[in-house]
C-alpha positions in Angstrom: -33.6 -110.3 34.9 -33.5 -108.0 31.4 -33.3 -109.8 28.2 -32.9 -107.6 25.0 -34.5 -107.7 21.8 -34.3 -106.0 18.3 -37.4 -104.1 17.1 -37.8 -103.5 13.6 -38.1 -99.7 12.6 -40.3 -98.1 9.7 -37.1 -98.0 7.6 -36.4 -101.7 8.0 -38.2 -102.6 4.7 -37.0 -99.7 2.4 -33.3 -101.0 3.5 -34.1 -104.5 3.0 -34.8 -103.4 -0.5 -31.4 -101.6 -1.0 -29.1 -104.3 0.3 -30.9 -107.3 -1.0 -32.8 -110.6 1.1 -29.4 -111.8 1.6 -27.8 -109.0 3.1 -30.6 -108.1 5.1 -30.5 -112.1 6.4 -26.7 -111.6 7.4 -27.3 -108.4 8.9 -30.3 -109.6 10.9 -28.3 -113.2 11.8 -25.6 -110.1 13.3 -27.8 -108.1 14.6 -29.7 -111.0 16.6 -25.9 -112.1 18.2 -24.4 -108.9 18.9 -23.0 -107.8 22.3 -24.8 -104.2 23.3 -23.2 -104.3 26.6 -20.2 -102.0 25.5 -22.2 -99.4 23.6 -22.1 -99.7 20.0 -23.6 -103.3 19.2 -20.5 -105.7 18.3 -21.0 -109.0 16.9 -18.2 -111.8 16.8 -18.9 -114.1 13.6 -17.0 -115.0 11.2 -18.0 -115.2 7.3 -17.9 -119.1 7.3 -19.9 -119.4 11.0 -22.4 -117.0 9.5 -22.9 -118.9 6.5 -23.6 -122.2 8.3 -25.9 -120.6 10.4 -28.0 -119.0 7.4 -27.5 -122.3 5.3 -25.3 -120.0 2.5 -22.5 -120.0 0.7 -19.2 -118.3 2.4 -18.8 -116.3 -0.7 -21.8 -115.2 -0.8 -21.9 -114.4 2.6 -19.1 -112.3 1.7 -20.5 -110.7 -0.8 -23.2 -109.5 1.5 -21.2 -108.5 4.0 -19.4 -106.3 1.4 -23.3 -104.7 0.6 -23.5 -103.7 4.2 -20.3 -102.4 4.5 -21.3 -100.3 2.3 -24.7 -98.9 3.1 -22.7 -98.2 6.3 -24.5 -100.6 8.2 -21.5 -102.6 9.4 -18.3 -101.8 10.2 -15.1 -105.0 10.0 -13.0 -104.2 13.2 -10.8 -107.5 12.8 -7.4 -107.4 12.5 -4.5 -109.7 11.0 -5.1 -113.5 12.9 -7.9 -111.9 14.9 -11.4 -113.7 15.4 -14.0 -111.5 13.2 -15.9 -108.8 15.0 -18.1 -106.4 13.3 -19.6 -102.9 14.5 -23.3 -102.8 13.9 -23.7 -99.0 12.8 -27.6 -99.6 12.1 -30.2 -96.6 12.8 -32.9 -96.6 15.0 -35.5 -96.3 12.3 -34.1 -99.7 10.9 -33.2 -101.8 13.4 -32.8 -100.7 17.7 -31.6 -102.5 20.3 -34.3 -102.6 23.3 -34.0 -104.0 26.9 -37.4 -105.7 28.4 -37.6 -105.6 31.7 -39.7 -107.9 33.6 -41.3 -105.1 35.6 -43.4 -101.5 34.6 -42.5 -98.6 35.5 -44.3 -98.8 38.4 -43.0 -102.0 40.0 -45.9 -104.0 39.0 -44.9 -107.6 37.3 -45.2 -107.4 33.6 -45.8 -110.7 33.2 -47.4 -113.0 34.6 -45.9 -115.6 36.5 -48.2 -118.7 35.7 -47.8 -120.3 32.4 -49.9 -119.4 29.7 -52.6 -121.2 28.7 -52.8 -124.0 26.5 -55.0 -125.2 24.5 -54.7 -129.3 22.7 -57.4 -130.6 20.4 -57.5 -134.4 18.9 -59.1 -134.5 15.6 -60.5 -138.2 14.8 -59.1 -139.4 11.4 -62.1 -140.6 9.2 
């Protein structure tokens, strides 16, 4: 079974910078729900889901959203009465979308099957 993940790129912190810690929240609260199934990344949130999620304020969710828009990172591809979708138009260098695979390259397990290992300590109170 493949999971995907997002890997941050060497120009994730210079476009942090540009659009702001709440924009880059937004984009990364996107980024972590988007569908990469059909190509382009698409994620299905709406502004007030998004700013339950993140703890904000829908207007300033808004706001943010307008910040990505445009640096290009997100495209709105909702229509009238439609539920919110939005194209996640982020490069590679910022943010990628990569598929783990539970096996190398050369069949061999990646990981292991036991559990890890874990470690408890109890610390006497004085």
């Amino acid at each position: 079974m493949a999971s995907e993940s997002i890997v941050l790129g060497p120009g994730a912190v210079g476009m942090a910078g540009r659009v702001g810690p709440t924009a880059w929240a937004v984009l990364t609260a996107l980024a972590l729900d988007a569908d990469t199934t059909g190509g382009a990344p698409i994620a299905r949130a709406s502004v007030r889901s998004l700013a339950v999620e993140l703890g904000l304020n829908k207007d300033t969710v808004a706001r943010a959203l307008i910040r990505l828009r445009d640096a290009r990172l997100v495209v709105a591809m909702t229509g009238r009465f439609e539920p919110s979708s939005y194209r996640l138009t982020i490069p590679a260098g910022v943010i990628s979308f990569v598929v783990d695979t539970p096996h190398r390259r050369d069949g061999r397990p990646r990981y292991s099957s036991a559990p890890p290992a874990v470690q408890l300590a109890l610390l006497e109170a004085d």
